[in-house]
VODO-373279 format. One line per 4 residues: number of its first residue (from 1); for each residue x, y, z of C-alpha. Coordinates in Angstrom, 3 decimals. Layout:
NUM = X Y Z  ...
END
This chain:
1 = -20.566 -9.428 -3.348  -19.707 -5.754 -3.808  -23.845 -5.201 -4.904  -24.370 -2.964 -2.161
5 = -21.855 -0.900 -2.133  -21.627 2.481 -4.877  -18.312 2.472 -5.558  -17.031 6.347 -6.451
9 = -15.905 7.241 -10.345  -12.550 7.689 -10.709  -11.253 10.836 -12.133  -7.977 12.958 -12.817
13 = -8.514 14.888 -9.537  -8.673 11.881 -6.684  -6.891 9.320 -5.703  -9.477 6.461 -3.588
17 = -8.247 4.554 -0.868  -10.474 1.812 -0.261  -9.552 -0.433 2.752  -11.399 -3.178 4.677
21 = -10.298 -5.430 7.658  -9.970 -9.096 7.206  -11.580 -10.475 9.920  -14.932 -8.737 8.814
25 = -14.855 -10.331 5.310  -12.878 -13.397 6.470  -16.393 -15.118 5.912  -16.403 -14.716 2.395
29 = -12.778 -16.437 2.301  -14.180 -19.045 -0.034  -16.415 -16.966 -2.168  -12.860 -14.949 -2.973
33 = -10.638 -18.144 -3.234  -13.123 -18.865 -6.327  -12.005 -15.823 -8.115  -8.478 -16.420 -7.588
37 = -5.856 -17.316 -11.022  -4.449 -20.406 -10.346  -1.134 -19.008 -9.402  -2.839 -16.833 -6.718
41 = -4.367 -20.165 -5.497  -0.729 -21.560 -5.657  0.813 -18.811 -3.397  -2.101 -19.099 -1.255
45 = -1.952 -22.703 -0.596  2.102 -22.074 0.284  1.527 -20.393 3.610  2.102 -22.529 6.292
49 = -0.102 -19.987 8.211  -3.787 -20.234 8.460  -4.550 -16.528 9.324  -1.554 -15.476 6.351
53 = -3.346 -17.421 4.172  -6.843 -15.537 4.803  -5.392 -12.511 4.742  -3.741 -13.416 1.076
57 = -7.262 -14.769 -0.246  -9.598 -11.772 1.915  -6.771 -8.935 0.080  -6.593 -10.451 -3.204
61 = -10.146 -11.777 -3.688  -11.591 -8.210 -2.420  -9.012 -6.417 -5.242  -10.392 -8.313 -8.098
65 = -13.997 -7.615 -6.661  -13.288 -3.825 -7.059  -11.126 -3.826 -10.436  -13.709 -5.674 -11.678
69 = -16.236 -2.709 -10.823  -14.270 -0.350 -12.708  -13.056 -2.819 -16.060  -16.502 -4.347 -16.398
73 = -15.028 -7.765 -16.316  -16.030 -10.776 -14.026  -13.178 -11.085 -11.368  -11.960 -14.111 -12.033
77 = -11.045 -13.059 -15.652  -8.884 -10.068 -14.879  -4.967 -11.334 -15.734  -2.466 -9.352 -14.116
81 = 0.707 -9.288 -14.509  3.883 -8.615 -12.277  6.577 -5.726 -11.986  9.558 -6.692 -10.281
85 = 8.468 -6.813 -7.064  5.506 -9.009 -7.435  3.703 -5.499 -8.434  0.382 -6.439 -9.619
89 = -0.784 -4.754 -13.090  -3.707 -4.608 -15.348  -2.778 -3.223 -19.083  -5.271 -1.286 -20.713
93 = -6.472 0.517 -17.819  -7.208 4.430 -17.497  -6.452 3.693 -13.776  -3.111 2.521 -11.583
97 = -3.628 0.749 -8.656  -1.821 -0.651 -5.572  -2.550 -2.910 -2.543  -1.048 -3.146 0.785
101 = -1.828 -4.745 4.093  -0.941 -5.641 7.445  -2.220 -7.779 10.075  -6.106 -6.979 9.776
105 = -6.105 -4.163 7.327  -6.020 -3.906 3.628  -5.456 -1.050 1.209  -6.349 -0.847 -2.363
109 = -5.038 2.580 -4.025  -6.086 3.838 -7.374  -6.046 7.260 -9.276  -5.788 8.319 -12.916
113 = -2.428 8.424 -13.170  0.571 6.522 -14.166  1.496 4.639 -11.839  0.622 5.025 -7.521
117 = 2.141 2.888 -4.378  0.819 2.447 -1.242  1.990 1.064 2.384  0.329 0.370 5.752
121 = 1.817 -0.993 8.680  0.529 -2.161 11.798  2.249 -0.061 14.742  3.741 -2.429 17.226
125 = 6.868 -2.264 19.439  10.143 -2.654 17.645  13.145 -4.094 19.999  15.242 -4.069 16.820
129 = 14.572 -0.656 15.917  18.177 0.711 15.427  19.327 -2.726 14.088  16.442 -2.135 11.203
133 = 17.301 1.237 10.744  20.637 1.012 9.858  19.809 -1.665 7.597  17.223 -0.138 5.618
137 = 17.318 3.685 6.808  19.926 6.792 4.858  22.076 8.229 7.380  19.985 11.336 7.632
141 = 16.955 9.979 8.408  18.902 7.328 11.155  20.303 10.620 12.539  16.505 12.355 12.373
145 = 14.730 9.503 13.679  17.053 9.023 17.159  17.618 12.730 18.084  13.515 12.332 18.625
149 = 12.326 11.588 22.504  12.046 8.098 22.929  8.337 7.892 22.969  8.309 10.033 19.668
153 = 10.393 6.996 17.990  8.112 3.927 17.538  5.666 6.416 14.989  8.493 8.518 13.282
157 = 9.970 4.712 12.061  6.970 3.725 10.833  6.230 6.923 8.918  9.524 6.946 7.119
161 = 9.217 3.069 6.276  5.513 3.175 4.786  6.639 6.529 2.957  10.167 4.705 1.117
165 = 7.656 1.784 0.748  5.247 3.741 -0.664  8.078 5.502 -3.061  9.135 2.117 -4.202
169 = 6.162 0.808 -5.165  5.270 3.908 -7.247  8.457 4.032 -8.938  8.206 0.162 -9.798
173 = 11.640 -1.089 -10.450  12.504 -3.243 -7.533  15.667 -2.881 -5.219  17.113 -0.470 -8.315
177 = 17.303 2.397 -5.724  18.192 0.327 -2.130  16.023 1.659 0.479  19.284 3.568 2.104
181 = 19.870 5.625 -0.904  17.027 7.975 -0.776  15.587 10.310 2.094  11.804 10.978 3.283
185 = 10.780 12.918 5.883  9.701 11.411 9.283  8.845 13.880 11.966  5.442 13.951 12.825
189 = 5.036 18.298 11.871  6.851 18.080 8.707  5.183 17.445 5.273  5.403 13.917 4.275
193 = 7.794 13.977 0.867  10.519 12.924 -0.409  14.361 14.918 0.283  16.785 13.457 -1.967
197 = 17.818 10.494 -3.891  21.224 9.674 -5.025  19.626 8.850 -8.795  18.789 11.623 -11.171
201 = 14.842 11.359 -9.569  13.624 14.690 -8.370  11.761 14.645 -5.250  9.316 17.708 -7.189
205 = 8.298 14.603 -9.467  6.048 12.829 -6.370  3.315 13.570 -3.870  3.114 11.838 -1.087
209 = -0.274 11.500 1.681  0.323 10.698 5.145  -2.543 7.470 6.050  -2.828 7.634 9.802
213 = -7.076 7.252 10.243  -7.061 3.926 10.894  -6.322 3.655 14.738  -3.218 1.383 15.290
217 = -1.775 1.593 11.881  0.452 4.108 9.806  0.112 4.614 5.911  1.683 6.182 3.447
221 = 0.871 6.819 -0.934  3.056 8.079 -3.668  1.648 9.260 -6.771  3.395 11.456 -9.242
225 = 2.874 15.100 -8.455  -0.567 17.059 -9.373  -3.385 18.779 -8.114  -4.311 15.745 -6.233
229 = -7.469 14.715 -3.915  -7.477 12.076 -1.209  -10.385 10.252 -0.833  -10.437 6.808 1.546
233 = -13.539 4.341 2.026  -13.883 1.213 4.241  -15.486 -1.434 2.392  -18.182 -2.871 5.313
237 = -19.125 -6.255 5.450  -23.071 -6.815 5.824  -22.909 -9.977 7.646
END
């Protein structure tokens, strides 16, 4: 499926973004079901939703396409298994990896390194804004985000959600640090990275990479801190 496309070596220095939108792969759907584990097929066939559904199959079909390209394997022989948070992992890899999407867009991160999280969101009006905040937000970065013009808002939330998502995921262990209990930064002119923690973390430890080339959505990586190069590639349909 993937025969046309040269997919980059992965090295110490880069970190590859591949993304692709559903709806131009979306005709494959049943190509990827076939590579699916049987518990992938299980989740899949939960979603009440039709388009949820072809998102699940179009993300994780197209991830064991591309792992397969770098293990050698067939993709339908690749066994993961799951960090706390339904993480996906491969042992015996020289690579992490991480996958994220959102309404018609999917991420796959991977570097040589030890472990790498990714987030995208789709930007869309939030009427609950505040009401989310304070649920998931530190008081710093509630306080940050609302002393910003209105129309500054909307972006500024979804930069500091992908970025604690994006933390989370790289660090791997679940709900162990609530989303409240550490700060990222959020305005648009400040380096995306992390502030503080209340664990013994050190914000020096991580590198973060603000995602914003896709138009309509926000991203955000984490990767433990190094000499790092971002590199993203759409994967393009043929059809």
């Amino acid at each position: 499926m993937l025969r046309h496309f040269l997919l980059p070596n992965i090295n110490h220095q880069k970190i590859f973004v591949f993304w692709w939108r559903v709806s131009r792969w979306s005709a494959y759907q049943q190509a990827f079901a076939s590579v699916l584990s049987s518990d992938e097929t299980h989740r899949a066939n939960r979603f009440l939703s039709e388009a949820i559904q072809t998102r699940f199959i179009v993300a994780r079909g197209m991830m064991r396409h591309i792992l397969s390209y770098y293990t050698k394997q067939q993709p339908q022989t690749l066994i993961f298994r799951y960090g706390i948070r339904g993480k996906p992992i491969l042992d015996n890899v020289p690579f992490a990896f991480n996958l994220s999407h959102s309404d018609d867009v999917v991420m796959l991160a991977m570097a040589q390194a030890p472990t790498i999280g990714v987030d995208v969101e789709q930007i869309v009006p939030m009427v609950e804004m505040r009401r989310v905040a304070a649920d998931y937000f530190s008081m710093n970065e509630q306080i940050a985000l609302f002393a910003l013009p209105t129309h500054e808002q909307l972006p500024a939330f979804y930069r500091c959600w992908t970025r604690k998502e994006a933390y989370i995921k790289a660090r791997g262990d679940g709900f162990a640090l609530p989303l409240d209990q550490f700060d990222v930064t959020l305005i648009a002119d400040d380096h995306p990275r992390l502030l503080r923690t209340m664990d013994d973390d050190h914000p020096d430890n991580w590198r973060f990479f603000h995602l914003d080339s896709i138009d309509g959505y926000i991203g955000a990586l984490c990767v433990p801190e190094g000499d790092w190069m971002l590199e993203m590639q759409e994967i393009i349909s043929s059809s």
